[in-house]
LOBAPA-391324 format. One record per atom (N, C-alpha, C): residue in one letter; x, y, z. Coordinates in steps of 0.02 Angstrom, whole numbers, padded with zeros to 5 digits, always signed. Layout:
AXYZ...
//
This chain:
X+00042-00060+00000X+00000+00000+00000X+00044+00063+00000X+00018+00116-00039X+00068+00156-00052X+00066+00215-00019X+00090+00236+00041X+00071+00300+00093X+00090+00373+00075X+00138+00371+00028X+00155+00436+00008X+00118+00463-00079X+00104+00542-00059X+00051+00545-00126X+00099+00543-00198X+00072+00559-00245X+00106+00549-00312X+00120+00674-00318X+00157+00688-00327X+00177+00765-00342X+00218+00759-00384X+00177+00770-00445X+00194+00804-00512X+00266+00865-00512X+00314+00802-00530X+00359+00848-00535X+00388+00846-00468X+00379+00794-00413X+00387+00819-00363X+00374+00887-00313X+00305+00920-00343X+00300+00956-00336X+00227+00988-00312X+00172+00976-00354X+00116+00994-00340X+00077+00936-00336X+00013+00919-00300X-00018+00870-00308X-00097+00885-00284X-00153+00895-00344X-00210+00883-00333X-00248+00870-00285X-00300+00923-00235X-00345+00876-00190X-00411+00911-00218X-00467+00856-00230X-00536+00864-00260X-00579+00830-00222X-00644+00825-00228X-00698+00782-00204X-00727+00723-00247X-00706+00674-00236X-00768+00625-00268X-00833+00630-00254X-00904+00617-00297X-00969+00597-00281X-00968+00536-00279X-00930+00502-00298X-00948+00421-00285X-00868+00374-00316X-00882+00304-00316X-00812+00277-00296X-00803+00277-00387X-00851+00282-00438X-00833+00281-00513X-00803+00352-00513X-00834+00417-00494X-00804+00454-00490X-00720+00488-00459X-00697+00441-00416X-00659+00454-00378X-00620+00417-00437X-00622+00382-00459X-00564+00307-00529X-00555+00368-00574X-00614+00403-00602X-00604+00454-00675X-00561+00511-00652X-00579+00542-00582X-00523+00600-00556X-00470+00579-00559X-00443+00511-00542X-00365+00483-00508X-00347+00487-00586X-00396+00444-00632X-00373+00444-00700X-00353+00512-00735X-00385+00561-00727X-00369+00618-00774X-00325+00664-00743X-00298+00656-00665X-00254+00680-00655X-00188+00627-00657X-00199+00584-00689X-00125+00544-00698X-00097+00504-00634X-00138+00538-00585X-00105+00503-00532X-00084+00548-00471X-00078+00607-00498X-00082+00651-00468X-00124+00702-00425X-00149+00661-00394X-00206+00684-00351X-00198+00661-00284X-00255+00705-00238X-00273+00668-00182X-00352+00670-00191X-00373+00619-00181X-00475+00603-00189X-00496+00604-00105X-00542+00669-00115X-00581+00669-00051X-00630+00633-00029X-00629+00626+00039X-00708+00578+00040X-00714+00587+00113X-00771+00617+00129X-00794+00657+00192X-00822+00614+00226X-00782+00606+00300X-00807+00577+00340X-00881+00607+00383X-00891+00696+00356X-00969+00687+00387X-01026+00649+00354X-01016+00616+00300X-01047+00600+00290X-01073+00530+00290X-01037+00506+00345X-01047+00437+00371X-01071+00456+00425X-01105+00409+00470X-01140+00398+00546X-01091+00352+00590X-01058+00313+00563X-01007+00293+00611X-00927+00281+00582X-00885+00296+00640X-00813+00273+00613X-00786+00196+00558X-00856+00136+00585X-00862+00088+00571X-00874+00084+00467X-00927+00119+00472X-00939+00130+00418X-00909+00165+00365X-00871+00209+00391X-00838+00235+00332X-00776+00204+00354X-00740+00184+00387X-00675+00126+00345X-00701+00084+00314X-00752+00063+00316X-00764-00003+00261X-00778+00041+00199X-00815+00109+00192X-00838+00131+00121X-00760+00142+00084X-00712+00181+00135X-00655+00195+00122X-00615+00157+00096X-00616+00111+00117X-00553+00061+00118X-00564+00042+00032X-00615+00040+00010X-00666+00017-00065X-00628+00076-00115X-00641+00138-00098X-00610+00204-00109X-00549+00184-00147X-00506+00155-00077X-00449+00177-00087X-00405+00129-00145X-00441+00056-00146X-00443+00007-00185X-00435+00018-00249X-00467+00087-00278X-00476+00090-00331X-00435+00152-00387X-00405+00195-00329X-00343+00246-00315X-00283+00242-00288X-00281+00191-00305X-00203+00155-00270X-00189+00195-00199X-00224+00196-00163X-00236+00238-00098X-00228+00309-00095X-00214+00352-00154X-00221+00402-00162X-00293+00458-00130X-00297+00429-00074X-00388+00443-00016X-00352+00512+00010X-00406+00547+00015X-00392+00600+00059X-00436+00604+00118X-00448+00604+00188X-00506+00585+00225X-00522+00647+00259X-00596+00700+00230X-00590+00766+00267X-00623+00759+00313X-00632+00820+00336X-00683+00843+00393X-00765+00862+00346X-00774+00894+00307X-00839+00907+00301X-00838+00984+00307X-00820+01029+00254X-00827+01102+00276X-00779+01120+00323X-00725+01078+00318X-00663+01116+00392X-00710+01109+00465X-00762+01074+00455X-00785+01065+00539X-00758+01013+00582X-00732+01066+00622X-00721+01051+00693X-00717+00976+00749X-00809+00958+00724X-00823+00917+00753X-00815+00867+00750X-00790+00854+00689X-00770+00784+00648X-00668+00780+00650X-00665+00820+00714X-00573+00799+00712X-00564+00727+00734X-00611+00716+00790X-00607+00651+00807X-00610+00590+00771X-00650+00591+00744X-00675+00554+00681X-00659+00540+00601X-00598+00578+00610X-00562+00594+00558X-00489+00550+00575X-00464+00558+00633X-00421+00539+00663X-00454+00464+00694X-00498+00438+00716X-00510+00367+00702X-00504+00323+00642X-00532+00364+00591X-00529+00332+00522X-00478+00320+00495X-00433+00375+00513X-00349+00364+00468X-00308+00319+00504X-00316+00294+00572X-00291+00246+00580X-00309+00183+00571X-00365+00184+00535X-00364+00113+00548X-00364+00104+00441X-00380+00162+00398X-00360+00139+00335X-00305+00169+00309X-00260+00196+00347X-00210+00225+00327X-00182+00267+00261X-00230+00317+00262X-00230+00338+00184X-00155+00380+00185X-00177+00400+00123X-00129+00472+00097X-00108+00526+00131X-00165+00563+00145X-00188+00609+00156X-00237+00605+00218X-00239+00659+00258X-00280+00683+00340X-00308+00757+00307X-00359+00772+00323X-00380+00850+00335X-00392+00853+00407X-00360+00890+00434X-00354+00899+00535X-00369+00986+00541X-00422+00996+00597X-00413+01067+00630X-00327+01066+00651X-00317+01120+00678X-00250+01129+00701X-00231+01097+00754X-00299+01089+00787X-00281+01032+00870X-00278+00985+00847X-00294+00946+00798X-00307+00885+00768X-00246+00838+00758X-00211+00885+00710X-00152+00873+00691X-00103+00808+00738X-00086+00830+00793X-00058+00780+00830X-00081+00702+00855X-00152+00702+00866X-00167+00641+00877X-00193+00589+00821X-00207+00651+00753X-00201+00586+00676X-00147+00551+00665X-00093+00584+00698X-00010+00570+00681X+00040+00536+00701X-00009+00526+00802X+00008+00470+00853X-00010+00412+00824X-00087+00415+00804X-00120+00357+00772X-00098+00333+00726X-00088+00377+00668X-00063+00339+00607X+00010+00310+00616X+00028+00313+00681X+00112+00270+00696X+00160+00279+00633X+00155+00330+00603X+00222+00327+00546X+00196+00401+00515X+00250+00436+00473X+00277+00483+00473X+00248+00490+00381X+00245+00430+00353X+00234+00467+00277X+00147+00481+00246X+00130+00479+00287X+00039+00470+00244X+00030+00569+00289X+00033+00624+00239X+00006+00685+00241X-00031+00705+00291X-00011+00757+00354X-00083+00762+00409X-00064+00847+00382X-00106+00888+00375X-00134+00948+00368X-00156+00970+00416X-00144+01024+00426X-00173+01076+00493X-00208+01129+00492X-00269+01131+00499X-00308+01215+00478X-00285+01271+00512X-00247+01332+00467X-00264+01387+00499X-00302+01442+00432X-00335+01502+00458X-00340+01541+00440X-00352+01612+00429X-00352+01650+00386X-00330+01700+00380X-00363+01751+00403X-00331+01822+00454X-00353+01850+00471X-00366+01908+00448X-00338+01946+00387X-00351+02010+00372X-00309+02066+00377X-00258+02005+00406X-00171+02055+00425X-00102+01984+00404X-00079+02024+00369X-00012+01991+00340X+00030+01974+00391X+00037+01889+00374X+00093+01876+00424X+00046+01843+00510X-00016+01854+00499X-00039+01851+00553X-00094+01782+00531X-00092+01744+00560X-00147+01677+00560X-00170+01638+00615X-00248+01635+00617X-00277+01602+00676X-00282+01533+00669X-00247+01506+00719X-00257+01433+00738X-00299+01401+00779X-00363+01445+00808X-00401+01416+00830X-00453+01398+00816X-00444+01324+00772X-00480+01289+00728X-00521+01238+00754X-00497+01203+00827X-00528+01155+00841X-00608+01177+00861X-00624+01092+00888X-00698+01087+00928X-00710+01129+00980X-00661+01152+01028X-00687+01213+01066X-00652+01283+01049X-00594+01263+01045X-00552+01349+01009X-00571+01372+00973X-00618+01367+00933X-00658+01388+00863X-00719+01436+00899X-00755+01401+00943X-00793+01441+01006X-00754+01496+01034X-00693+01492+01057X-00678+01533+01094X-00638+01593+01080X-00622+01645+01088X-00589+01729+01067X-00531+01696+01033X-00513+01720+00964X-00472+01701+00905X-00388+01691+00940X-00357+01647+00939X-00308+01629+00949X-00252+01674+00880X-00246+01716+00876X-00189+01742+00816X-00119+01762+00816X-00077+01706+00802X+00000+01700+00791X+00003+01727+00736X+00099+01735+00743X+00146+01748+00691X+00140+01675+00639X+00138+01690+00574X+00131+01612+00527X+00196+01588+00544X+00243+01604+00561X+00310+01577+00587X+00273+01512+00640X+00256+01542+00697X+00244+01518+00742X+00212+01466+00736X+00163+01466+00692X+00101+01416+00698X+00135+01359+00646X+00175+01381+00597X+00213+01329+00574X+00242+01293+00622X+00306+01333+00662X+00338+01274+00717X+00300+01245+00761X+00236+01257+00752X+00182+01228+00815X+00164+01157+00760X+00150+01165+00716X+00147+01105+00688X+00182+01050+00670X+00247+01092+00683X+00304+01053+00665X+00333+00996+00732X+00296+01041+00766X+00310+00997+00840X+00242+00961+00859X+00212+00964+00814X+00137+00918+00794X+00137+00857+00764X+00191+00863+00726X+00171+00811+00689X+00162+00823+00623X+00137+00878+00616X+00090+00904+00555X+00129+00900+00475X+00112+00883+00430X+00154+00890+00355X+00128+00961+00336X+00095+00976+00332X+00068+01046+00301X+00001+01110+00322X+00007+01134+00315X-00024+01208+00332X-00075+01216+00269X-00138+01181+00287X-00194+01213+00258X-00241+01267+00266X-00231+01326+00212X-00247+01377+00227X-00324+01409+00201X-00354+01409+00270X-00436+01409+00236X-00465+01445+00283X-00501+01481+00261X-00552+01495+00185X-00520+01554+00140X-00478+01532+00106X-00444+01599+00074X-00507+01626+00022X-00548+01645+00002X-00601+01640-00034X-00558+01685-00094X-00533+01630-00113X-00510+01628-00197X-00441+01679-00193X-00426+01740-00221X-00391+01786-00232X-00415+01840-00157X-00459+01832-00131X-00457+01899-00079X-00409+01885-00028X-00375+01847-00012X-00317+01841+00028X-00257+01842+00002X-00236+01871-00049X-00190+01844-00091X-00133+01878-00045X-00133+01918-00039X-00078+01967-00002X-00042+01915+00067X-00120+01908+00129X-00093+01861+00174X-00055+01777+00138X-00083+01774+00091X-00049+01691+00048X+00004+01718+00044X+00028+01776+00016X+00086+01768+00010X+00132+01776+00052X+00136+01769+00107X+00162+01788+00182X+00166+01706+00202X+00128+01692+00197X+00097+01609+00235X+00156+01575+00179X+00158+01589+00099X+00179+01533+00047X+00272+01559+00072X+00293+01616+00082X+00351+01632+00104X+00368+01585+00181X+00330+01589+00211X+00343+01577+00274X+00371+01498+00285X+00319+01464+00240X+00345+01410+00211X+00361+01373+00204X+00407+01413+00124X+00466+01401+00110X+00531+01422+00138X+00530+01476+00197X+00586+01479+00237X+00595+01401+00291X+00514+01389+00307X+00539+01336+00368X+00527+01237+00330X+00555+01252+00260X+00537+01186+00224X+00475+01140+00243X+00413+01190+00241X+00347+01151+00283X+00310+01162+00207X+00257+01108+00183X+00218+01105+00152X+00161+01141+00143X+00128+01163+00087X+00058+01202+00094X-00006+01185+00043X-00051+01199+00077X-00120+01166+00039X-00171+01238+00052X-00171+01268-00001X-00225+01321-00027X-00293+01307-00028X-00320+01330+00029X-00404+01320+00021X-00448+01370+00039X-00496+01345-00025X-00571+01401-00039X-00569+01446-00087X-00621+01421-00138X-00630+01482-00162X-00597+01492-00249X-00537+01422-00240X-00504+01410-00285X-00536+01382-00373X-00540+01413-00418X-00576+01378-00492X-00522+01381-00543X-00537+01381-00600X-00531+01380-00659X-00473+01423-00672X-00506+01492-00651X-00477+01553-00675X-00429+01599-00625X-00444+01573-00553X-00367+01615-00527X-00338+01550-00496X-00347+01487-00515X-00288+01416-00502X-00212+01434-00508X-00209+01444-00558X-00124+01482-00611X-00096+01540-00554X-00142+01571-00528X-00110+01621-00524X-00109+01617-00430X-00111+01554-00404X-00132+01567-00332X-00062+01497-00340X-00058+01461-00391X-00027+01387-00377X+00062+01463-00391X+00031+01499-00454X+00114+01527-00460X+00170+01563-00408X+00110+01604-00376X+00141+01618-00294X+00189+01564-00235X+00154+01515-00245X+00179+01458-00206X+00239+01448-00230X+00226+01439-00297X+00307+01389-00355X+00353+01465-00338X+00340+01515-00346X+00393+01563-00350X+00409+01585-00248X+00374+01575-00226X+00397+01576-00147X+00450+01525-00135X+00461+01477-00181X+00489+01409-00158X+00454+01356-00115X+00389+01360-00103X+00355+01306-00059X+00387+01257-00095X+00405+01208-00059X+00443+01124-00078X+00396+01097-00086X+00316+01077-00068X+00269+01057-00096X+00232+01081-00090X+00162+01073-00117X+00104+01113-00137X+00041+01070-00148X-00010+01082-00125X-00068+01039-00117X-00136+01082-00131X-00151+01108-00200X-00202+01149-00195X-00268+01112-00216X-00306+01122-00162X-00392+01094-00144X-00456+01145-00184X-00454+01103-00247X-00503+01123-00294X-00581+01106-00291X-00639+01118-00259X-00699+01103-00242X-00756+01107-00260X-00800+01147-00253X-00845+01188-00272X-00840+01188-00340X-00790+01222-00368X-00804+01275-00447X-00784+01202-00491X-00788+01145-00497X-00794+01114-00513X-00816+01010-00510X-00870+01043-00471X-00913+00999-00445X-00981+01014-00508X-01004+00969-00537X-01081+00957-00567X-01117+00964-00521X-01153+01006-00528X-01204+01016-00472X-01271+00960-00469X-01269+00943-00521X-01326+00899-00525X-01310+00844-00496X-01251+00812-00522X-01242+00739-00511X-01198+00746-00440X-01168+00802-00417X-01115+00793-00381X-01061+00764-00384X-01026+00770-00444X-00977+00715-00457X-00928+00757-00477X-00843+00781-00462X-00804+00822-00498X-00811+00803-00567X-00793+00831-00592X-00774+00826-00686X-00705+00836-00675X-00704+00762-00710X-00651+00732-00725X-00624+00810-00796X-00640+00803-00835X-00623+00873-00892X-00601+00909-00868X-00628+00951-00805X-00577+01004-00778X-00520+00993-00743X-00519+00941-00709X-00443+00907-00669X-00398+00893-00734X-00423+00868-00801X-00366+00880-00851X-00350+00929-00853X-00391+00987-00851X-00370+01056-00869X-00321+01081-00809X-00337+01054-00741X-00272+01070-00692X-00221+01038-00687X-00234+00999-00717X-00169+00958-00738X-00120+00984-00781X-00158+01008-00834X-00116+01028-00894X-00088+01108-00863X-00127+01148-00840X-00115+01192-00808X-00048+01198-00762X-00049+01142-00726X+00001+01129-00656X+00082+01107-00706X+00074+01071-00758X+00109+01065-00803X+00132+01116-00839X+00104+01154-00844X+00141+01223-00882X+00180+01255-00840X+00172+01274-00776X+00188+01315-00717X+00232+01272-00677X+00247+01209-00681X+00287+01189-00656X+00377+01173-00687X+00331+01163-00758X+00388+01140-00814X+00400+01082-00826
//
């Protein structure tokens, strides 16, 4: 089983949503391999149940699974962190408290845990109080320095940064994509992200020097009807991520 994701180029690597497990085969397919395939643990009723839906998932993506929370909620850190230990994916989506006990669990160092912080409206400055009660309580806001070495002493592989809603954070991204690449820590861009400012949110990263890059494409290309990503546009970020990478 293969714990580490596939990065194009060593470099960037795909995270999307599947609607279903045919859907999740056509994403893995049209990004080459280069992906991570989401699949939301709110939307199971027990831990039980979604390792068994998962495990099917992952069968079919050479474990290329990504296991989220559901909207960055909170409530599902626990539950997120049951699941990854026992199918050991790729990929974790963790609040920032989270981070450490997906990482105890998963007993080994190469399958991706992610840490939510986000952005406050001042450069250089990011709130980490993402969890089940810190999220309740008066905003926790560090230096992005800081909250990096906090993860770093977490456990954590990367700094997912959400809800950037598309380009209106671009200024704080670029503080966060510097920050970084000074402390060789990974980053995963979220919210808000489509078609048309992808290029220009993935180019910040490549020219900061982030060593890897994980940008979480959602919404703006989801079928609304069927709920299923389109596979067509993940070629198009593909080919995209391919130009900009070289």
């Amino acid at each position: 089983m293969t714990l580490t994701p596939k990065f194009y180029k060593d470099r960037v690597c795909l995270n999307v949503l599947a609607g279903s497990k045919e859907n999740a085969r056509e994403i893995w397919q049209a990004a080459e391999g280069h992906v991570l395939v989401g699949v939301l643990s709110k939307n199971y009723d027990s831990v039980a149940s979604a390792v068994s839906d998962m495990r099917e998932y992952a069968a079919l993506i050479d474990n290329a699974l990504s296991v989220g929370l559901g909207a960055g909620d909170p409530n599902q850190s626990a539950m997120v962190s049951a699941i990854s230990a026992e199918i050991q994916p790729q990929h974790v989506n963790q609040v920032f408290t989270g981070a450490a006990t997906s990482r105890a669990l998963l007993g080994q160092d190469q399958t991706v845990v992610n840490a939510l912080i986000s952005p406050t409206g001042k450069v250089g400055l990011v709130k980490i109080s993402t969890g089940p009660l810190s999220s309740k309580a008066a905003d926790a806001i560090v230096p992005v320095e800081t909250a990096i070495a906090l993860l770093k002493d977490m456990g954590a592989s990367s700094v997912k940064y959400f809800p950037m809603g598309g380009l209106k954070s671009i200024d704080e991204f670029k503080a966060v994509a510097k920050a970084c690449a000074e402390q060789d820590f990974w980053l995963e861009p979220t919210g808000g992200i489509d078609l048309e400012n992808y290029e220009a949110i993935l180019q910040i990263a490549l020219d900061a020097g982030v060593p890897k890059i994980i940008p979480h494409i959602y919404s703006s290309i989801i079928d609304k009807e069927s709920g299923n990503t389109r596979p067509a546009d993940v070629s198009t970020l593909l080919a995209m991520t391919k130009k900009l990478v070289g």
